[in-house]
C-alpha positions in Angstrom: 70.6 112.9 104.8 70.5 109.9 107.6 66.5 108.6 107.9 67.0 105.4 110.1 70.0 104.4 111.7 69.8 100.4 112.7 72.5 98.6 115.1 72.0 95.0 116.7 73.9 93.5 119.1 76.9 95.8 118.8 78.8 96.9 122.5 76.1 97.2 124.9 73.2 97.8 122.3 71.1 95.2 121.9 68.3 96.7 119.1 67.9 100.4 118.4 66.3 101.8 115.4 66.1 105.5 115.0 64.7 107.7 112.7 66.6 111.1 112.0 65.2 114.0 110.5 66.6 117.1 107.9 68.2 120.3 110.3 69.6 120.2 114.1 69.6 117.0 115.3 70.5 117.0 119.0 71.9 113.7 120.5 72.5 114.0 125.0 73.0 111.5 128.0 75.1 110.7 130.5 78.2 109.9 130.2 79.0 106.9 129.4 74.9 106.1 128.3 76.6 104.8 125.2 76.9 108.1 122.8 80.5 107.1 121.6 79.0 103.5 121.1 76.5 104.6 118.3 79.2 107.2 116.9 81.6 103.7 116.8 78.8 101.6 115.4 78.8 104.3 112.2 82.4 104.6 112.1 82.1 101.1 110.8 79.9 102.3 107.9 83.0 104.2 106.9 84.8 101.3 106.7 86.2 102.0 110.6 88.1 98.5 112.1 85.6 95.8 113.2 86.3 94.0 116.5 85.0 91.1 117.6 85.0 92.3 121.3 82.3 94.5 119.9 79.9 91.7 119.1 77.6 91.6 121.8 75.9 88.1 121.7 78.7 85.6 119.7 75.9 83.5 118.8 74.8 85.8 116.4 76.5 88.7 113.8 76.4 92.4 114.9 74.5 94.6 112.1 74.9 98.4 111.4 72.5 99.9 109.1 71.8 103.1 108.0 69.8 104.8 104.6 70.3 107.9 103.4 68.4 110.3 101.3 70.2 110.6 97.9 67.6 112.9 95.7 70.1 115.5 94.2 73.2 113.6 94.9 73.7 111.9 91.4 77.3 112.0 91.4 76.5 108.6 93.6 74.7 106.9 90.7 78.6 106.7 88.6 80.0 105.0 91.7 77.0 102.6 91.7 77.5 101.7 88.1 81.6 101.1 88.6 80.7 98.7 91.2 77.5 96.8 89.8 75.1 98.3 92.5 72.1 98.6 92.1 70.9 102.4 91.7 68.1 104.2 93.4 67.7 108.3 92.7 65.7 108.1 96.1 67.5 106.1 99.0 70.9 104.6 99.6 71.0 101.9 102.1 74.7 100.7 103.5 75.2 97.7 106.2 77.8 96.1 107.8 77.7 92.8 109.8 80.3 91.6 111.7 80.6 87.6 112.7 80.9 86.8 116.4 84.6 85.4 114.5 85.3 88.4 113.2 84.7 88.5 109.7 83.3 91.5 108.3 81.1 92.0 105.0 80.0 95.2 103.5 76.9 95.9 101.4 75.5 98.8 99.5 72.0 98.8 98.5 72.2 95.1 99.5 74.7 94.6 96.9 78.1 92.9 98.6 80.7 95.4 98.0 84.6 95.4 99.6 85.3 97.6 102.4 87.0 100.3 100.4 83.7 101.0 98.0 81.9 100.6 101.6 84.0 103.4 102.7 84.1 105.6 99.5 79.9 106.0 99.4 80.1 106.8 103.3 82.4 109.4 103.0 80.3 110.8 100.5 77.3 110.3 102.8 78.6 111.2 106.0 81.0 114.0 107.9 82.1 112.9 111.3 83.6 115.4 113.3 85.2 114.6 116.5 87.9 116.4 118.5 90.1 113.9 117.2 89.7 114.8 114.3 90.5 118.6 115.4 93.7 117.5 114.6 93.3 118.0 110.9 93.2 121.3 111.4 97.0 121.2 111.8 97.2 118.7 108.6 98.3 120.5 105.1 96.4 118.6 103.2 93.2 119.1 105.1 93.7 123.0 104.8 94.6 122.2 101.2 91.3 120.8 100.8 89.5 123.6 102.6 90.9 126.0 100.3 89.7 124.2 97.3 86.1 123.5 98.2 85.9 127.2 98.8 87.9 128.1 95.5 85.6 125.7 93.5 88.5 124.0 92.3 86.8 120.9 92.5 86.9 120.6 88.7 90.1 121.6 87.9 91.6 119.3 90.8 89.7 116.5 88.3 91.5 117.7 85.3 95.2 118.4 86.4 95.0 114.6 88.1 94.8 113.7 85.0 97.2 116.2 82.8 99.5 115.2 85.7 99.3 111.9 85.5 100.0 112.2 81.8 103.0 113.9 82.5 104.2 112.1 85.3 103.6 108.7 82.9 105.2 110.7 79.8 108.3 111.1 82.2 108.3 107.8 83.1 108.8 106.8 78.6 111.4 109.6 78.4 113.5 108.5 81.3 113.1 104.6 80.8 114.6 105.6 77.1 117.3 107.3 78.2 118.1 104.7 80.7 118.1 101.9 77.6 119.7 103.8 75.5 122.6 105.0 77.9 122.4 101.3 78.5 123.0 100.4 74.6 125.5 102.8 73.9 127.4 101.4 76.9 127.5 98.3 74.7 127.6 100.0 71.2 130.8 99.1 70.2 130.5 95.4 71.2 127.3 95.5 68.9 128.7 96.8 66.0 131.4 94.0 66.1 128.9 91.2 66.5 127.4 92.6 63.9 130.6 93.2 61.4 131.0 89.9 61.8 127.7 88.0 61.3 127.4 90.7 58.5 130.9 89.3 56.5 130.0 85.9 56.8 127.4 86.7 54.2 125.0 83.9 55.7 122.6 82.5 53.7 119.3 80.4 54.8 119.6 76.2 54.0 123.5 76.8 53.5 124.7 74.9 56.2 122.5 71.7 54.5 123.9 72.2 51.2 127.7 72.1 53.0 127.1 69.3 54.6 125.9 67.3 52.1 128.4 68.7 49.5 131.1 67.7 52.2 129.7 63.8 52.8 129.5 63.5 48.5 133.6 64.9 48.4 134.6 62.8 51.1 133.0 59.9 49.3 134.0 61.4 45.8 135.7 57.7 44.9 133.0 55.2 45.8 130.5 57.8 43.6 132.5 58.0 40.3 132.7 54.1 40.8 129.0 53.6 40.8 128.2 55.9 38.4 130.8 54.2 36.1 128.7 50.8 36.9 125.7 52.5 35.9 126.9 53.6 32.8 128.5 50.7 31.7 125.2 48.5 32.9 123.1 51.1 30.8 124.8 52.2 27.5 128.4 51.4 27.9 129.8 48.0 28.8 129.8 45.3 25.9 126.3 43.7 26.9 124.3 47.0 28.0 120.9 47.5 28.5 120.4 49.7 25.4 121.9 46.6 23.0 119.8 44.5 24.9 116.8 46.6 24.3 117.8 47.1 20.1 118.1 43.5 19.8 114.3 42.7 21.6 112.6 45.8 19.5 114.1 44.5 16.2 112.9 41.1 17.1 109.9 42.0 18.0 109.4 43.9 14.3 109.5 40.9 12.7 107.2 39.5 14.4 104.8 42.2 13.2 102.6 39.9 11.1 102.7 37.1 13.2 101.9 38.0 16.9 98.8 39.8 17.5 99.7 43.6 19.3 103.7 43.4 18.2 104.2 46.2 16.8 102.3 47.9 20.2 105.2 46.1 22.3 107.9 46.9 19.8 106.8 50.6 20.3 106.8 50.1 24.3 110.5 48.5 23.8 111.6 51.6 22.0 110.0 53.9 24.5 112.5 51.3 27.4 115.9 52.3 25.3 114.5 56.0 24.9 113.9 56.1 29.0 117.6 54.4 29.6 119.1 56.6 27.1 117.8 59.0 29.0 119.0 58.0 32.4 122.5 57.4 31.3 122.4 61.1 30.0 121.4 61.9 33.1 124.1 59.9 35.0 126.9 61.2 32.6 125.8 64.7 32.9 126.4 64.5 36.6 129.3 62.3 37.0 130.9 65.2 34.4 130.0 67.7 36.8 131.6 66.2 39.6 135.1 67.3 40.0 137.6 65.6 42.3 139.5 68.4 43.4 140.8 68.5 47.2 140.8 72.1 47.1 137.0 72.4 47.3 137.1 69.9 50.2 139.4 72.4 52.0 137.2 75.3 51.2 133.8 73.1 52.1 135.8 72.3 55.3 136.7 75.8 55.8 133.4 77.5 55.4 131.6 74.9 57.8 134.2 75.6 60.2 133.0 79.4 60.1 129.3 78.9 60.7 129.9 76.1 63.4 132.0 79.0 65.0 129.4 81.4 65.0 126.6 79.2 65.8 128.9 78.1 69.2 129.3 81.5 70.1 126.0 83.2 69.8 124.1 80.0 71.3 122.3 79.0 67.7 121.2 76.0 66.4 120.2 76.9 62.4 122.0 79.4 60.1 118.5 80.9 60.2 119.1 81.5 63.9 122.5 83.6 63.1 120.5 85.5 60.1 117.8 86.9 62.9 120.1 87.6 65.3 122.0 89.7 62.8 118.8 91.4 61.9 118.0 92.4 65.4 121.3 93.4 66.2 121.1 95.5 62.9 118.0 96.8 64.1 119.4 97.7 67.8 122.3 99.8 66.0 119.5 101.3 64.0 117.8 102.6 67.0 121.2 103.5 68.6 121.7 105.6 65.8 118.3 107.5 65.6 118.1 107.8 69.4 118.9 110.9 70.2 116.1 112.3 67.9 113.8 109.5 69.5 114.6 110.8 72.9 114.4 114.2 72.1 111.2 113.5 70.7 109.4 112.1 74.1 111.4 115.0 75.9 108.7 117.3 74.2 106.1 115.6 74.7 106.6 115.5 78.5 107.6 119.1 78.5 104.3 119.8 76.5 102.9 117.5 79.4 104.1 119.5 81.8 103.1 122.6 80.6 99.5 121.3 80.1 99.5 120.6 83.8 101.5 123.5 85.0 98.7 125.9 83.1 95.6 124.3 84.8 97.8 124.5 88.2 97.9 128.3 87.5 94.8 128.4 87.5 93.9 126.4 90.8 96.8 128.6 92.0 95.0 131.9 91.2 91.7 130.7 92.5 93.4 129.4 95.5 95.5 133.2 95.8 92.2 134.3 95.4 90.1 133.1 98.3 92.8 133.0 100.5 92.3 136.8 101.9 88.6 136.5 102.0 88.2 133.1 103.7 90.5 134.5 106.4 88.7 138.1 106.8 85.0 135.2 107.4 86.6 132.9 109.5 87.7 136.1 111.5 83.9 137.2 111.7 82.5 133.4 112.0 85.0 133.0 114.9 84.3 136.2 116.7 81.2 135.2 118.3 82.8 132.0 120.1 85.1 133.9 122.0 87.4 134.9 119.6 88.0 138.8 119.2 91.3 138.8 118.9 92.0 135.9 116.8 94.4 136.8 113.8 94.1 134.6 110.7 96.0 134.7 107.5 96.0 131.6 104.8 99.7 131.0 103.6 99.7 130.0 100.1 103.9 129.5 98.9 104.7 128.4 95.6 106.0 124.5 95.5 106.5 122.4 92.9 104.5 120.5 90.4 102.2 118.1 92.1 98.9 116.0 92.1 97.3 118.7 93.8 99.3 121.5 91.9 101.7 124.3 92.5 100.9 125.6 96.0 101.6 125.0 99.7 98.9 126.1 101.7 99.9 126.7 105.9 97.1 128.2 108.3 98.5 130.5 110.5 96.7 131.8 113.6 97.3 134.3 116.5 94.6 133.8 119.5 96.2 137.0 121.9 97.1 140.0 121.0 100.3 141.0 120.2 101.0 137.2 119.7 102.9 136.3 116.2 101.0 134.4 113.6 101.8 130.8 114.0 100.9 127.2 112.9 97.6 126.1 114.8 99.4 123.6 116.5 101.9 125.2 117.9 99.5 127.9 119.5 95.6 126.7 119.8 94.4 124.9 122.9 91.9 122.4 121.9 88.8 124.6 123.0 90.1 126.9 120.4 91.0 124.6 118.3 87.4 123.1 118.4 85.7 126.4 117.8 88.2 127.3 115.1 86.8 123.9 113.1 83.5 124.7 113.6 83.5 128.1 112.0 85.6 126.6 109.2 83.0 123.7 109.0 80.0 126.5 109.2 81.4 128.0 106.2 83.0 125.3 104.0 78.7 123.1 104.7 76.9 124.6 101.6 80.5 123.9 99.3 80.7 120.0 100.9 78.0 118.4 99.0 77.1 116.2 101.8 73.5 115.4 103.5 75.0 115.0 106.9 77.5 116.0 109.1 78.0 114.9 112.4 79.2 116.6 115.2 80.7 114.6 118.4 81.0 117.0 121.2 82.7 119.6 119.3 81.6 121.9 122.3 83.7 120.7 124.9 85.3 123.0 127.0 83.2 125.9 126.4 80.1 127.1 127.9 77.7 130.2 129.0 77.7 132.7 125.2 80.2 131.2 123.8 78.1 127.3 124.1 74.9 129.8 122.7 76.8 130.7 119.7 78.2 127.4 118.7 74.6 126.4 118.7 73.6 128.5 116.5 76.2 128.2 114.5 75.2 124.3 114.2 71.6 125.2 113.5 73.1 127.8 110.7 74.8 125.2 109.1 71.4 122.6 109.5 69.9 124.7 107.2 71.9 123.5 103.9 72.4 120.5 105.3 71.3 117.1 108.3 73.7 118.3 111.6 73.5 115.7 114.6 75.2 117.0 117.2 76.3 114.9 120.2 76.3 117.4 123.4 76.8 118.1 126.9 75.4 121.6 127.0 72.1 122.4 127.6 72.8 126.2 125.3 73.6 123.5 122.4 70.5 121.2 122.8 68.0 123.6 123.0 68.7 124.7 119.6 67.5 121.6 118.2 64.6 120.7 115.9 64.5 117.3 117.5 66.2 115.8 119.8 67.3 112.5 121.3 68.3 110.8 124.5 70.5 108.0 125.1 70.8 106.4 128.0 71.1 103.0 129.7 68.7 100.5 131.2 69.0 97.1 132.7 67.4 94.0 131.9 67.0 90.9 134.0 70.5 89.6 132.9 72.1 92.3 131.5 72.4 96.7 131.0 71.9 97.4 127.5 71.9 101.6 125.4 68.6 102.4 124.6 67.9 105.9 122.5 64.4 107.5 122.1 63.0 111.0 120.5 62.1 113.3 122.7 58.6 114.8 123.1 58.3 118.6 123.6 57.7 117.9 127.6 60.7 115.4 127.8 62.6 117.9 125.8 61.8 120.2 128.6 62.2 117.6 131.5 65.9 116.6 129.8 67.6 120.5 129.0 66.6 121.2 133.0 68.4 118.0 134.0 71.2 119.2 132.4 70.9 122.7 133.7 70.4 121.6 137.4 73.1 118.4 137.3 70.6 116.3 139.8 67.1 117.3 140.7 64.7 118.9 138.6 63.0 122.3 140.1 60.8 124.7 138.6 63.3 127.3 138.0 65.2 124.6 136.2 62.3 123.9 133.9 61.4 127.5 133.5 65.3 128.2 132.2 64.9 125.1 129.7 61.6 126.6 128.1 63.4 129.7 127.9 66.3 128.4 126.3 63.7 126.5 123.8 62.4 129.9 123.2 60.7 129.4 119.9 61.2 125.5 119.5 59.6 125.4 122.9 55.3 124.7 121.1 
């Protein structure tokens, strides 16, 4: 429940503070003593549009602030803990300032939040109900919701918005598959051709290296076999080689065994020389024998190049390696063309099983819904009958639809207000007096299933008066016993069923007229419900016919 409500220089308010209790709490004044000011000044605690021209000093920022009674409500403390706020099991405090340029900021237990998580802890805080918002009455969604909170489908509307959700994202795989692989049969066959042909060129990592360089040694295949034939000649072959040379020094060097000091160690290393340039010739020989002249491997070097500097031109690759992955993944592409149809057939169960999972918790929110249909009709009959409404005709409409969010049902409230009258959509046959009453039976029944500490009515009884205005007050007081009413009011019938009650109304200061609101004592409660019965001056028979209509509040 609301237990002070604080707005500073906001419209014509300068400072109020007010302190609000649990049951009826009754809100009067002239009109235009600033009522619908204080109603605006909370619309902006749920997350309503701030305007500057509301700002009532531009020196200084307009604040509206208002804490709450939370004991009981800890479905609060998860939204706290989403958003980083800090969490009190007792009291919730939420404030909005608005700068004399406009700027807005939000706060939640004086924690900075953005205007949507402002917005989301009001509405679970707070039920305004204004004739404007009569209008939902007419809305298929707000019946929808009526429906539920009566059908304690709460739960279930939790789980199949998430089974649907599943499904709907399980759809989403299946029909993005479908598309790519419609997509890649459309360009199967040019696939399996790229492929056919990469695939025969029998690639092979590094070969286009080894090509090259085979290429650059045929081409110079004549200045090669002429060096080589240098080298061998140089080394073991001409008339004065380097392995003679080396013979001659070893032998020499033997005989000088017993007459240098460490010959025979340099005679050894001599040896080891003609061993190493044997070795090299070998060597030399071996390769110049393997090198073979022939023009034909030229051509077929040539050739071969030709082929992978083809295919790396036409598939946009720099490397043989390149070629070799694109062949994989193109490999891999037919693969899955191949085993698509058991792929898609595959995700086309699981978002059938999807479905079904959803569909069968819809069921159930539909039979719940089927359920409570009749009966809430048959009550709001009886809760409406009192305000003026014998011969109102209700019946709750629930049509099978398709799969949705909210599930498998189309709810329509149909209404005759005459006899004889066909059953029709409210808004094609309510005036708004009925309209109004119709909303507050629904809200006098739907109070103990909205888990909110406050609901606010805004002059919900316009257009009525005499019994009628009786009943709708004690149909507000009803509904103040599960949970905090203020009710803003014209009507004296409504006022006196109060358990406190408030007066707004204007004064003026030496520069200015500025809404002021203050509790009532039991004398001005008196004084105020025989204003309102009279219209001007106050008599005795006017202030007998308030304490009468205060009956037992009247102490």
């Amino acid at each position: 429940m609301i237990r002070t409500l604080h707005i500073s220089n906001y419209a014509l308010i300068d400072t109020i503070d007010i302190e609000l209790h649990p049951g009826l709490n009754i809100v009067t004044g002239e009109t235009g003593a600033g009522k619908s000011i204080i109603l605006g000044a909370l619309s902006l605690l749920l997350g309503g549009r701030a305007d500057t021209k509301a700002v009532r000093d531009l020196k200084q920022k307009s604040i509206i602030e208002a804490s709450f009674g939370v004991k009981g409500f800890d479905h609060l403390r998860q939204l706290c803990e989403e958003n980083d706020i800090d969490w009190d099991a007792d009291t919730m405090i939420l404030r909005r300032e608005i700068t004399p340029a406009g700027r807005s900021r939000a706060f939640v237990n004086d924690s900075p939040v953005n205007l949507s998580v402002l917005q989301q802890t009001a509405l679970s805080l707070i039920d305004i109900h204004s004739q404007h918002q009569n209008l939902l009455l007419a809305s298929p969604p707000y019946q929808l919701r009526v429906l539920d909170s009566l059908a304690g489908n709460n739960e279930r509307l939790t789980k199949l918005s998430e089974a649907y959700m599943a499904y709907r994202q399980a759809l989403k795989r299946y029909k993005l598959e479908r598309k790519s692989i419609e997509q890649a049969k459309d360009d199967e066959e040019f696939l399996r051709f790229q492929y056919q042909r990469l695939k025969e060129a029998n690639l092979r990592a590094g070969e286009l290296e080894e090509l090259e360089h085979e290429r650059e040694l045929l081409i110079n295949m004549s200045d090669v076999k002429n060096s080589l034939g240098i080298i061998m000649s140089s080394l073991v072959e001409g008339e004065e080689n380097a392995d003679q040379i080396l013979k001659r020094s070893a032998d020499e060097s033997r005989g000088l065994s017993d007459l240098v000091e460490d010959a025979d160690n340099l005679t050894e290393r001599l040896q080891a020389l003609r061993v190493e340039v044997q070795d090299i010739a070998s060597t030399f020989a071996a390769y110049d024998r393997s090198l073979n002249a022939d023009p034909s491997r030229l051509n077929e070097v040539e050739e071969r190049l030709n082929v992978i500097y083809d295919l790396m031109r036409r598939y946009k690759s720099e490397t043989v390696e390149d070629l070799i992955s694109q062949r994989d993944e193109i490999k891999e592409r037919l693969k899955s063309i191949d085993l698509s149809d058991e792929t898609l057939r595959k995700l086309e169960i699981i978002a059938k099983q999807a479905k079904r999972g959803a569909l069968e918790i819809a069921a159930e929110i539909s039979k719940a819904r089927h359920s409570e249909a009749e009966r809430f009709a048959e009550i709001l009959k009886e809760r409406a009958l009192p305000l003026g409404m014998k011969n109102l005709q209700c019946q709750i409409s629930v049509r099978d639809t398709e799969l949705t969010i909210t599930g498998i049902d189309q709810v329509e409230f149909l209404f005759a207000f005459n006899k004889n009258q066909p059953l029709l959509p409210v808004g094609n046959t309510a005036s708004g007096g009925e309209i109004s009453r119709l909303m507050l039976s629904i809200k006098s029944i739907v109070a103990d299933k909205m888990q909110l500490p406050s609901i606010i009515f805004d002059e919900v009884d316009t257009g009525v008066s005499g019994d009628v205005a009786n009943k709708m007050g004690e149909m507000m007081r009803q509904i103040s016993s599960n949970i905090q009413v203020l009710a803003i009011t014209h009507l004296p019938q409504v006022a006196s069923k109060g358990d406190h009650h408030y007066k707004v109304f204007k004064q003026d200061t030496d520069n200015s007229t500025i809404t002021l609101i203050k509790e009532l004592s039991m004398q001005d409660r008196v004084n105020e419900l025989a204003l309102m019965l009279s219209g001007s001056s106050i008599d005795k028979a006017a202030l007998d016919n308030a304490r009468s209509l205060l009956g037992d509040n009247y102490k």
